[in-house]
N, C-alpha and C positions, 0 to 999 in steps of 0.2 A: 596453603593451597597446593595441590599437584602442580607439579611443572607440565606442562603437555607431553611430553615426551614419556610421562608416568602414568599420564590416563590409561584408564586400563590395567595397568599392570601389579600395581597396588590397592589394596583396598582404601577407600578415603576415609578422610572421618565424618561422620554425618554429621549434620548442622539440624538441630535438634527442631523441632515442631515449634515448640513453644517462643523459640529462638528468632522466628520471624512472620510479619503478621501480610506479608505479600509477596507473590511467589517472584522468587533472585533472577529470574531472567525477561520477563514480559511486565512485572511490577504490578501486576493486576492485586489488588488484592483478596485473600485467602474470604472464603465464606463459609458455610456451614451447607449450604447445597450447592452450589455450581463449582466451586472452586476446591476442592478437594487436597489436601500437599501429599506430593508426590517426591521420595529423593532419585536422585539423580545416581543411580548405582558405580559413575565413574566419576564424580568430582564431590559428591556426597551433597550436592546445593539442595535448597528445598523448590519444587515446582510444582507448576498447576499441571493439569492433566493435558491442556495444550501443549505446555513447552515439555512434556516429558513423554510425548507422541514418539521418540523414538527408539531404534531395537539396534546395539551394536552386540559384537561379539566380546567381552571382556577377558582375557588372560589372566586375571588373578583368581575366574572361578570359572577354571576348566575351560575358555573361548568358550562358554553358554552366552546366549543371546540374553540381555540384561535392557529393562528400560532407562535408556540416557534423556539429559538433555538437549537441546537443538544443539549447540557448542560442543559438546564432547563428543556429537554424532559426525560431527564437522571432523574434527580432528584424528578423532579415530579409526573412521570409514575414508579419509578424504575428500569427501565428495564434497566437492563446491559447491559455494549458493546462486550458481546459476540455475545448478542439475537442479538444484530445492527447487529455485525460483520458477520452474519448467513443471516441478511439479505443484507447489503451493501456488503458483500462479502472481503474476506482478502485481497483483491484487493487496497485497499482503501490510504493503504500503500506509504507516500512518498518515491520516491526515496533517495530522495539524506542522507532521515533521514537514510535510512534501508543501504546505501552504507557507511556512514559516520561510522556504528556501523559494520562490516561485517568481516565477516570470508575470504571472499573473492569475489571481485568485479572485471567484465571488460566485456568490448564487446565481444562476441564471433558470429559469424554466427548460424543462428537456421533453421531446416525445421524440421516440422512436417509433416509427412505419406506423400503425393507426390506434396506439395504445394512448391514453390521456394524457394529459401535460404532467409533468412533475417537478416541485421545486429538488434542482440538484446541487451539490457544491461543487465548482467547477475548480481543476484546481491545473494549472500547466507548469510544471518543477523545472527548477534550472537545468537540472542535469538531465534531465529531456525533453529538452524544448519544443520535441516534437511529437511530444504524446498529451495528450489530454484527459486527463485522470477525472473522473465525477465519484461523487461520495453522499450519501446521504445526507450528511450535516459535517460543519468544520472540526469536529471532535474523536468522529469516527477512526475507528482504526483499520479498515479493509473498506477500498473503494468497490464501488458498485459495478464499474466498467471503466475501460478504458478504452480510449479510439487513439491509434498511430495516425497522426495527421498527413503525413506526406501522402502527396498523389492524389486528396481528395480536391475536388472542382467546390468554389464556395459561390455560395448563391444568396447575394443579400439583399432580396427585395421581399419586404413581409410579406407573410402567406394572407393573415388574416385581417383585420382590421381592430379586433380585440388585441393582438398583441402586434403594436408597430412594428415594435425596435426586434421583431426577429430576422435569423437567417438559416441557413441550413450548408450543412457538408454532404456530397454524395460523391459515390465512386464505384461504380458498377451496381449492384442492388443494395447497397447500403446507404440509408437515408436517415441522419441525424439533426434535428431541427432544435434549433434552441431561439430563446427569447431573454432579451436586458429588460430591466425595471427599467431604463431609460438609454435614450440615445448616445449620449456621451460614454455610457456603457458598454452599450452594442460596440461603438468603433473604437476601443481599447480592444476589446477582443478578436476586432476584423485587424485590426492592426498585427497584434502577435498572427494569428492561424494564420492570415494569406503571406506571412512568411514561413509558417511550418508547413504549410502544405507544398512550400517549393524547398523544402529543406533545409530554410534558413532561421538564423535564431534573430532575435532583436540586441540588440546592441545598449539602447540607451532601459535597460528590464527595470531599475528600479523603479522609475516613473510610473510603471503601469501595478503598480500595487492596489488593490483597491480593496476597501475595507466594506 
């Protein structure tokens, strides 16, 4: 493989089609309609048409604009994965990484302002204890939204009568309502958030794993 400091500047050797059956940086694998292989014109890897989204300038063919992978877009260009993360958005986020690592994880029902209930995967990550990640299901690889919990006001007396065990975050016109299958639920959850909303993390995290 290229040393980094070679990307670019050398032609790579291409890593042949047949050579692998899921694309070398996101793992997905390769299909016959969605997933197309795509090489990586600075490291020669094979990729999908996601991970080969990007455009550097390459020195071995004239600084023309060439399509890289995310990684050689990195190294190349410089630009860090904040700037990415600003623009792919924190969204980007697998699930199962971010529940595997968490403070505390589970389905809980969600509505936002006067849209229907939805089952969501709730998922609060160690390494940001104060954010609150939801996801479609535990498997997903881009969460649906995220809510930065500090600052919000928690309201936990149930709205409805059908769903007991819920409560709600609000903070100026932002109103997030969620509901536990049950009560021992709900106050694992009121337990983490009313210390993220004052910017604190919980201390004893593993206990509140919930399967």
């Amino acid at each position: 493989a290229l040393q980094n400091a070679e990307l670019g500047k050398r032609a790579p050797r291409w890593i042949r089609d047949n050579e692998v059956t899921m694309c070398m940086k996101c793992k997905e694998p390769f299909n016959a309609l969605t997933r197309r292989r795509h090489h990586c014109r600075a490291c020669g890897h094979v990729v999908c048409w996601k991970c080969s989204d990007y455009k550097a300038h390459l020195e071995y063919d004239g600084n023309k604009l060439n399509k890289v992978c995310k990684d050689c877009y990195h190294v190349i260009t410089g630009c860090t994965d904040s700037e990415e993360k600003k623009k792919k958005g924190i969204l980007e986020i697998e699930s199962a990484e971010v529940s595997g690592n968490s403070v505390i994880c589970s389905f809980l029902q969600y509505m936002e302002k006067s849209k229907p209930w939805q089952k969501a995967w709730c998922v609060i990550p160690k390494q940001e204890a104060l954010v609150l990640y939801m996801y479609g299901a535990p498997q997903d690889v881009k969460a649906l939204a995220t809510i930065p919990l500090l600052g919000y006001t928690v309201d936990d007396t149930p709205r409805s009568a059908d769903l007991p065990h819920s409560f709600k975050l609000t903070q100026s016109k932002s109103v997030h309502s969620f509901a536990a299958d049950n009560e021992e639920l709900k106050q694992k959850w009121l337990k983490v958030i009313h210390l993220a909303v004052k910017g604190e993390t919980p201390e004893c995290q593993n206990e509140l794993q919930v399967n």
